[in-house]
N, C-alpha and C positions, 0 to 999 in steps of 0.2 A: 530096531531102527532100520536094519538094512532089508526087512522086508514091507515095511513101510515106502521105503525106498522104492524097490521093485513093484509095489501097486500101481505107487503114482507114476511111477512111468509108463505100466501097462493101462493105465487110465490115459495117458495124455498121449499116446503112440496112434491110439485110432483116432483120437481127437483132431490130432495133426493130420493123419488122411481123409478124413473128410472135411477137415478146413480144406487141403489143397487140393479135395475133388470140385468142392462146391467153387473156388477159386478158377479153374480148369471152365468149367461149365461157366463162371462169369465170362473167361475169354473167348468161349466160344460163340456166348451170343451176342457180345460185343461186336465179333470177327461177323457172324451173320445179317446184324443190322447191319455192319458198312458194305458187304456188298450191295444193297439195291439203295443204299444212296450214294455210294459212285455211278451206279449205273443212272441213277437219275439225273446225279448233275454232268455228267459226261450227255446222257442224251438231251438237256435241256440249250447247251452249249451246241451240238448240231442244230437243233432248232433255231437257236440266235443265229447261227452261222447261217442259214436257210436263211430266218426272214430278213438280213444284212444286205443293204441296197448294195456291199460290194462285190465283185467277179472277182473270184481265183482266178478264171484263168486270164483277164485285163491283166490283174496283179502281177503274174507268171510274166506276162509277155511286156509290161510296160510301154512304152513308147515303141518298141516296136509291132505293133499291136497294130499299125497301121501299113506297114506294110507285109501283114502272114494274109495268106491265102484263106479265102473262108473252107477251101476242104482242111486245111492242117487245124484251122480252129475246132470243127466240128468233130474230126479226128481227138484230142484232146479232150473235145469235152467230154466223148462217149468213153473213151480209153477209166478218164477221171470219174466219169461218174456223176458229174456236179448238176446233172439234169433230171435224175432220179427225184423219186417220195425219198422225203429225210429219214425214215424208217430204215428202207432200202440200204440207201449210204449209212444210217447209224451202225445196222448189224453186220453188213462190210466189213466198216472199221472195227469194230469190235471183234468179229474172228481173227482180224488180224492184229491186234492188241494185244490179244492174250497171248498169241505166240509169238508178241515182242516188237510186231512191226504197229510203230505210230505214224506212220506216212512219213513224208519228205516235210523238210522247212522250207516254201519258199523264201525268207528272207536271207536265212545263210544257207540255200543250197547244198544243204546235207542233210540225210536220215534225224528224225528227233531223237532215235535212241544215242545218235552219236552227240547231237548237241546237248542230251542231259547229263550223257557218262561223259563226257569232255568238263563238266561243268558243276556234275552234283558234289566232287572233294570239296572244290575252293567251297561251296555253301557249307557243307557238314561243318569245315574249317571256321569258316567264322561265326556261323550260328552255335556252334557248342562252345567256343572264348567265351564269344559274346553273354550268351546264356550263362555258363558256369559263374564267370564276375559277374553279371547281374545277379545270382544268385548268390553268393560268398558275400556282396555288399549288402545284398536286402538281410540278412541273417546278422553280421557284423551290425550296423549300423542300427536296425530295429532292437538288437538287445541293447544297445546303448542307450536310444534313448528310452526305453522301458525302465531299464535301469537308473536312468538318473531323469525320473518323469518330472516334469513341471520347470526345468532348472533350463537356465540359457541355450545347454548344448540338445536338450531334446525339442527344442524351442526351433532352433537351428537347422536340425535334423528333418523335425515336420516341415516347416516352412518352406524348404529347401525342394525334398521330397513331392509339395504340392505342387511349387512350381516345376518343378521340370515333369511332371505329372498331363503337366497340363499343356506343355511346348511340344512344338511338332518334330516328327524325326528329322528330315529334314531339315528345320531349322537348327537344330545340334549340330547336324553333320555339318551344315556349311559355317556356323560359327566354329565349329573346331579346326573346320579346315584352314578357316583366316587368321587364325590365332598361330595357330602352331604348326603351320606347312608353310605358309604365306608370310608371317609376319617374324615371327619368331625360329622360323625355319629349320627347328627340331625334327618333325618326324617328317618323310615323304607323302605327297596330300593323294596319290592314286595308285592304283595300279600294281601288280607282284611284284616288281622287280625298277631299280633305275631304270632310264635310258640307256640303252647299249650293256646293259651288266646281265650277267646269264641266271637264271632259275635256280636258286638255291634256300636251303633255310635260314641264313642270315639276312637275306634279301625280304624273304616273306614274313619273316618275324617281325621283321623292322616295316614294313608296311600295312601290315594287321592290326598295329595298337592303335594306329587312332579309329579306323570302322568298328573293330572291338569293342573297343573304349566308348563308343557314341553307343553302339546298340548296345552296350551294356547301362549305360546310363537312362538309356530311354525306358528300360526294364524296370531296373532295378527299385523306383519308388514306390510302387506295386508291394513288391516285398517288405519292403521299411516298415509301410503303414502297414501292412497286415501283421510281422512278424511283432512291433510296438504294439497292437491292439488286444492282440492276443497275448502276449504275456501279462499285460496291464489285467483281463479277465483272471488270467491263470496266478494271480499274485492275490486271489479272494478264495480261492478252490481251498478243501480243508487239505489237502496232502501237503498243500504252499503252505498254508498255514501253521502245520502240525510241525515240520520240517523249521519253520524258524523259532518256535516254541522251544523246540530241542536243542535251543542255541546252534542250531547251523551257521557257518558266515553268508553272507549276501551272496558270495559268488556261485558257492555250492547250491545252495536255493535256486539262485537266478539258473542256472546250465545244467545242477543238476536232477532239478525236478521241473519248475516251471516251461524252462525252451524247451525241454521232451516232450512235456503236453501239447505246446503251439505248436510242435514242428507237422502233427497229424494233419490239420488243417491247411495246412502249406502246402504240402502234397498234390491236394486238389487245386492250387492255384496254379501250382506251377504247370501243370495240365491244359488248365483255363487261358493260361497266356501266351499258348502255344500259335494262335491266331494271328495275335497283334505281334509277335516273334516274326511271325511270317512275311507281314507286311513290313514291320521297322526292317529287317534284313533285303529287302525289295528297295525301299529309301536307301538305305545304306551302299547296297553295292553301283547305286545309279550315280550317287552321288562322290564316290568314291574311286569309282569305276573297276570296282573288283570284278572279277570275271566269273560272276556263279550263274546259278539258275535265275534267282532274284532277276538279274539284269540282263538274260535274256529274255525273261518275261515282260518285263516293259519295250525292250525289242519285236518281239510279238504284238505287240498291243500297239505299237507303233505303225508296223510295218502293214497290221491288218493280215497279221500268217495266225489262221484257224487252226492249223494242223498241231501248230507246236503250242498256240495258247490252248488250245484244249491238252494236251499231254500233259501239260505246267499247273491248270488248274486242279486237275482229278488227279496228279502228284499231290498237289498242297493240302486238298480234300485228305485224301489218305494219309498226312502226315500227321491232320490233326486229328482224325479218327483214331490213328495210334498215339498219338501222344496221349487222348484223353483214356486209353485202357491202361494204358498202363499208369497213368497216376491213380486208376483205382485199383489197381491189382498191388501195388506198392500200398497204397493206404488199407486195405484191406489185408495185407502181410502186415502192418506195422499195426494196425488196429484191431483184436481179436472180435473184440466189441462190435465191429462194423457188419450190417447186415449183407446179402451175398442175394438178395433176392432180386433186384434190378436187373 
C-alpha cells in the first residue's frame, strides 16, 4: 500500500507542475494581449480628444480667457502641446505615463495621480462590500430556490430577481435613498462622515450600507439566476443522482455535490460582471456622493478634463482585463478538466 502510495504521488507531483506551468503561460498571454489593447483604447481616447470641438486651454482659462494676452495664450499652447499631430501628443503622454505622470486635472487642479490615490481606497471599499454581498446573496438565495424549485419561494426569488434584473442603478439608489435616509431616516443618504463629525470607522460603516446595499443588489440577480439554473442541470448529472440513490439527505446532495459542480461556472461570471460592476459603482457614488474614482469620473465627463477621463478610462480597461484572468486562472485551478490553450 505505501508504495502504491508513493507512485501516485510521483505521478501527480509533475502533473501539478505542468498544470501550473501551462497556468503561468495562460497569464502571461493574457498579460500580453492587454498591453496593445490599453494602448489602443488610450490612443483612440486622444483621437476623441483631438477631433473634440473643445479647447483645453478655453477650458484652463475660463472666462478669463478674455482678458490673457494672445502671447500668454500661445505661450501655453506650445508649452502644452495641444497644437501638435495626435501621435506626437499620444507618445508624450505615454513616456510619461509609464513613469507615473498622467498630466494635471484641469477640473480639480491637481496631478491625476493624486486624484486617483486620494480616491482609489473609498472605490476598492465599496466595490469589494458591494461585490462580496452580491455575491454571498446570488449563492444564498440561488440554492434556495433550486432547492425548493417550482414552490412559492423559488417563485419569489425568480420573480424578484427578474425585476430588479431589469431596474436601473440609479433607480435603486434614489428609491433607497427616499426610503431610508429621507423618509425613514435610518441610515445617512451621502457622503463618509455627518456633518461636522471627523473621519472614522463608525462614521464610514454607517454610511457604506446603503451604496453597498444598492450595488449589491443591482449585482446580485445575475447570480440567483445562474447559481438556480445550474444546480437545476446539476440535479440530472449521474454523481447527483448516484449520491441520492445512496440515500444521502437533500442537503448533503444539494452543497455537497451539486453547488460544487455549479460553483465552476460561476467563476466565469463573476469575471464577466466585472463591467457592469464598474458602471453600477459610477451610479452609486454619484448618487450617493461617495468620494471614489466612480465619481470623479463623471466629474471629468462633466467638466470636459481629457487628462483625467483618459487616466479613468485605461484604469477601468485594466481592471477589467484583470478581472477576467483571473477568473480563468481560478477556474482553471478549480477545474483540472479545463483546457489551458486559449
Amino acid at each position: 500500500m505505501e508504495p502504491r502510495t508513493l507512485d501516485a504521488q510521483a505521478v501527480t507531483a509533475p502533473a501539478r507542475r505542468r498544470r501550473g506551468r501551462a497556468i503561468g503561460l495562460l497569464a502571461l498571454r493574457r498579460l500580453g494581449f492587454a498591453v496593445p489593447v490599453l494602448l489602443l483604447v488610450s490612443f483612440a481616447l486622444f483621437a476623441l480628444a483631438k477631433a473634440s470641438p473643445f479647447d483645453p486651454i478655453e477650458r484652463y482659462f475660463g472666462v478669463r480667457i478674455i482678458g490673457a494676452s494672445p502671447e500668454r495664450i500661445a505661450r501655453i499652447r506650445e508649452n502644452w502641446g495641444v497644437d501638435r499631430p495626435v501621435v506626437e501628443q499620444y507618445l508624450a503622454w505615454l513616456r510619461h505615463a509609464v513613469a507615473g505622470d498622467f498630466g494635471d486635472s484641469l477640473s480639480l487642479r491637481q496631478p491625476v495621480s493624486e486624484v486617483i490615490g486620494d480616491r482609489m481606497g473609498w472605490t476598492v471599499l465599496l466595490v469589494s462590500a458591494g461585490f462580496a454581498l452580491a455575491l454571498l446573496l446570488g449563492l444564498l438565495l440561488g440554492t434556495v430556490a433550486a432547492w425548493f424549485a417550482g414552490g412559492w419561494l423559488d417563485r419569489a426569488i425568480t420573480a424578484t430577481s427578474y425585476t430588479l434584473e431589469a431596474a436601473p442603478v440609479f433607480w435603486l439608489g434614489l428609491a433607497a435613498l427616499y426610503v431610508f435616509a429621507l423618509q425613514l431616516r435610518w441610515l445617512p443618504g451621502g457622503g463618509l462622515t455627518d456633518a461636522g463629525e471627523a473621519l472614522g470607522v463608525g462614521q464610514v460603516a454607517t454610511h457604506i450600507v446603503l451604496p453597498m446595499s444598492v450595488l449589491a443588489i443591482s449585482q446580485a440577480p445575475w447570480f440567483v439566476l445562474f447559481v438556480r439554473q445550474n444546480l437545476l442541470e446539476s440535479f440530472s448529472q449521474d454523481h447527483v443522482v448516484g449520491a441520492r440513490s445512496r440515500g444521502l439527505s437533500d442537503r448533503r446532495v444539494v452543497l455537497g455535490h451539486a453547488l460544487r459542480t455549479s460553483l465552476l461556472p460561476f467563476l466565469t461570471l463573476v469575471g464577466a460582471r466585472l463591467p457592469e460592476l464598474i458602471t453600477g459603482a459610477l451610479l452609486v457614488e454619484t448618487v450617493f456622493s461617495w468620494p471614489g474614482i466612480a465619481r470623479a469620473t463623471v466629474d471629468a465627463a462633466l467638466n470636459v478634463d481629457f487628462a483625467l477621463m483618459g487616466a479613468l478610462t485605461v484604469l477601468a480597461t485594466a481592471v477589467v482585463l484583470l478581472g477576467n484572468l483571473i477568473a480563468d486562472v481560478l477556474y482553471a485551478l478549480a477545474d483540472p478538466r479545463v483546457g489551458l490553450d486559449g
